[in-house]
Backbone as CSV, one residue per row, in Angstrom:
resi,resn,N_x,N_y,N_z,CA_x,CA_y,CA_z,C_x,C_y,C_z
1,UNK,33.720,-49.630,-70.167,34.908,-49.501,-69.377,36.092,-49.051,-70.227
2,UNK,36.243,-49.926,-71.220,37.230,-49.062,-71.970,37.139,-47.726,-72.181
3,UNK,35.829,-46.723,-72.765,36.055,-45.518,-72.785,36.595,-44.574,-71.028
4,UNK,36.478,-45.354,-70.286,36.858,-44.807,-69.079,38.490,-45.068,-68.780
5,UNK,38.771,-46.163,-69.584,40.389,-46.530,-69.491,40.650,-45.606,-69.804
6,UNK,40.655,-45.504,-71.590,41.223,-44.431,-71.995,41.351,-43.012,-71.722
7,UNK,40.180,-42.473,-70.901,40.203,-41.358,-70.275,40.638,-40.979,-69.328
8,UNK,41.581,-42.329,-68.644,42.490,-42.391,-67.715,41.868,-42.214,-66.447
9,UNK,40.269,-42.809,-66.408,39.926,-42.725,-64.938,39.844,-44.226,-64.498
10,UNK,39.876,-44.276,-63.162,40.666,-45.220,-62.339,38.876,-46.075,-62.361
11,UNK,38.658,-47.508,-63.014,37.268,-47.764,-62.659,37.118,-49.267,-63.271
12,UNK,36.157,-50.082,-62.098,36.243,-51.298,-61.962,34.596,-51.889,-62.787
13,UNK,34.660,-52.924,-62.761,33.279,-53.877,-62.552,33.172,-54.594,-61.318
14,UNK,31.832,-54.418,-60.763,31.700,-54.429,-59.626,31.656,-55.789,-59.440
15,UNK,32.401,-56.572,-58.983,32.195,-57.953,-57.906,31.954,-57.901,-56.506
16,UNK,31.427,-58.577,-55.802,31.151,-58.839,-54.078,32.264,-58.705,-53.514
17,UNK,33.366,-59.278,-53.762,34.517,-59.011,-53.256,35.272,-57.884,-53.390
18,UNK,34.959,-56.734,-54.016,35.005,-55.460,-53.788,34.958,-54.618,-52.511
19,UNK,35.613,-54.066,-52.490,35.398,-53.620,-50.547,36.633,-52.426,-50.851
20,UNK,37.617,-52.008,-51.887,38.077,-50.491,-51.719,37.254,-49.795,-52.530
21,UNK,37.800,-48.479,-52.201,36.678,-47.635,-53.202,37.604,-47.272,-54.150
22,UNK,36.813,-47.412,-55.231,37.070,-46.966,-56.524,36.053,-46.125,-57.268
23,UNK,36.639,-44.653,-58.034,36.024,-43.815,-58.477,34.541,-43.865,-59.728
24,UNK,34.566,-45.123,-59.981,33.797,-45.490,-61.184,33.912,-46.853,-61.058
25,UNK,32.391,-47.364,-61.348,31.795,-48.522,-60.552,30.802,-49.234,-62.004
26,UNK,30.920,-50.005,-62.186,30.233,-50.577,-63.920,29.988,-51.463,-62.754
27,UNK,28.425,-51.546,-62.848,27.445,-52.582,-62.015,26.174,-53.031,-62.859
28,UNK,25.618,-54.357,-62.854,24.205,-54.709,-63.348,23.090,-54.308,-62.385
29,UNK,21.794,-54.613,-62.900,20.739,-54.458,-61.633,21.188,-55.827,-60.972
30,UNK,21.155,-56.506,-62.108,21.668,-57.996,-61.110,22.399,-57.990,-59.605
31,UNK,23.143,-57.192,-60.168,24.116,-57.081,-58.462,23.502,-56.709,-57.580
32,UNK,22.556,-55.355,-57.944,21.589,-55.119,-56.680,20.877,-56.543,-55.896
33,UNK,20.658,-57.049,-56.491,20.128,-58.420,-55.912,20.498,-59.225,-55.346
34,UNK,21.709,-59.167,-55.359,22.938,-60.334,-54.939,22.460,-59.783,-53.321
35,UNK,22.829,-60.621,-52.653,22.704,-61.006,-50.874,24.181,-60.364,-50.785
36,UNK,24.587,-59.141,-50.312,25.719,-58.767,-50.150,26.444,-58.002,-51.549
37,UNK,25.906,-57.576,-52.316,25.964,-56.867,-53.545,26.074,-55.734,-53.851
38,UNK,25.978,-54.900,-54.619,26.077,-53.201,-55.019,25.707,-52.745,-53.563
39,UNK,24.261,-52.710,-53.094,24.297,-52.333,-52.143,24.720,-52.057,-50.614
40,UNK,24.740,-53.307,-50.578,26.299,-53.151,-49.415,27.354,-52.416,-49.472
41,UNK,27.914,-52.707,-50.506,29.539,-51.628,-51.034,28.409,-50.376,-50.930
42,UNK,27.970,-50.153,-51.551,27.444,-48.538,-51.499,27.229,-48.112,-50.207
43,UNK,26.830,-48.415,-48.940,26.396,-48.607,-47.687,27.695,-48.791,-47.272
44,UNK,28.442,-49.497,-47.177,29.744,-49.594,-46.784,30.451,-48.000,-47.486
45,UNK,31.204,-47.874,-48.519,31.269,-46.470,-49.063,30.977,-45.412,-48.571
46,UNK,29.343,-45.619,-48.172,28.769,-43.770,-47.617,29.257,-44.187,-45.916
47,UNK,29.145,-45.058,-45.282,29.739,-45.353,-43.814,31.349,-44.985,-43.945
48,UNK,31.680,-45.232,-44.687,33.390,-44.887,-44.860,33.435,-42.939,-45.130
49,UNK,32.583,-42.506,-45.362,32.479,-41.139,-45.870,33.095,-41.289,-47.765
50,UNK,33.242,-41.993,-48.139,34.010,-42.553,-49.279,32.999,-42.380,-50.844
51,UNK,31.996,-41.943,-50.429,30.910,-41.891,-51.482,30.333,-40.964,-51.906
52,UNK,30.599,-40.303,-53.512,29.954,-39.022,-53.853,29.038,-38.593,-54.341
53,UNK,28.978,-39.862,-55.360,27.822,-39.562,-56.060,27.545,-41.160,-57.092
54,UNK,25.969,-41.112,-56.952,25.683,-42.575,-57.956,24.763,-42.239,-58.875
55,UNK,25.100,-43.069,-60.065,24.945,-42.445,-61.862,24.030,-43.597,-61.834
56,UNK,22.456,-43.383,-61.903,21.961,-44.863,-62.971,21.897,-44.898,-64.176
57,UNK,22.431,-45.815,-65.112,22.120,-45.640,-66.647,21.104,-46.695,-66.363
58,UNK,20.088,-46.857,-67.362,19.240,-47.643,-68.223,17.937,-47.845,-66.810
59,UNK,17.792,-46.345,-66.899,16.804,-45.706,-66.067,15.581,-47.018,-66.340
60,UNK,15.163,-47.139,-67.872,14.203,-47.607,-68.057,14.081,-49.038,-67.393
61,UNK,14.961,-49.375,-66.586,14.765,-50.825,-65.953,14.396,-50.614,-64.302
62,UNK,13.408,-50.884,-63.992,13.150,-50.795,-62.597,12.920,-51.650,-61.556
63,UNK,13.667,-51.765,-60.534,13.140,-52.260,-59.188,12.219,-52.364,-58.905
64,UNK,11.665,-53.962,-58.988,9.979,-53.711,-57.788,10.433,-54.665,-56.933
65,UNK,9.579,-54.910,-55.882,9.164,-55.952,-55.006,9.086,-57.104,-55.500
66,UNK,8.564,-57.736,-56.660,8.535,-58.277,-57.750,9.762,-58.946,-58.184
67,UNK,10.670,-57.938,-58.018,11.718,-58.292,-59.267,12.152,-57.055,-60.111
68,UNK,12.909,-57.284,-61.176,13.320,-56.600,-62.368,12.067,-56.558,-63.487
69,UNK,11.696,-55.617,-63.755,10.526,-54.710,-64.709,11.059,-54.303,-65.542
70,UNK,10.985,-54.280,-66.944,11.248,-53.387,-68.344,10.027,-52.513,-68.755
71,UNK,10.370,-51.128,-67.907,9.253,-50.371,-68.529,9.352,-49.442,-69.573
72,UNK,8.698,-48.736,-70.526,8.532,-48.228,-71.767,9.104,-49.174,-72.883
């Protein structure tokens, strides 16, 4: 986040209680999980027309049914 301060773009860490949009979004997988979490705001966002585009870093961690996976 700091390198995004300094570059003077406008950008949060994502909590549940989040609900405006903001241009840059620092989220865990964790949040995906949360009951009302990343995904909602994101879903909420693209319903607002408010949503352009979503960046995953640390590809290598994946979603299953399961749970959270560390693959390679």
């Amino acid at each position: 986040m700091a390198k995004a301060q300094a570059a003077s773009l406008h950008s949060a860490l994502f909590t549940t209680s989040l609900q405006e949009p903001v241009p840059l979004i620092f989220a865990s997988v964790e949040h995906m999980l949360e009951n009302g979490g990343l995904l909602h705001y994101l879903r909420l966002m693209s319903e607002r027309g408010q949503l352009e585009h979503i960046v995953i870093d640390e590809c290598h961690v994946v979603l299953t049914s399961q749970g959270i996976e560390q693959v390679g």
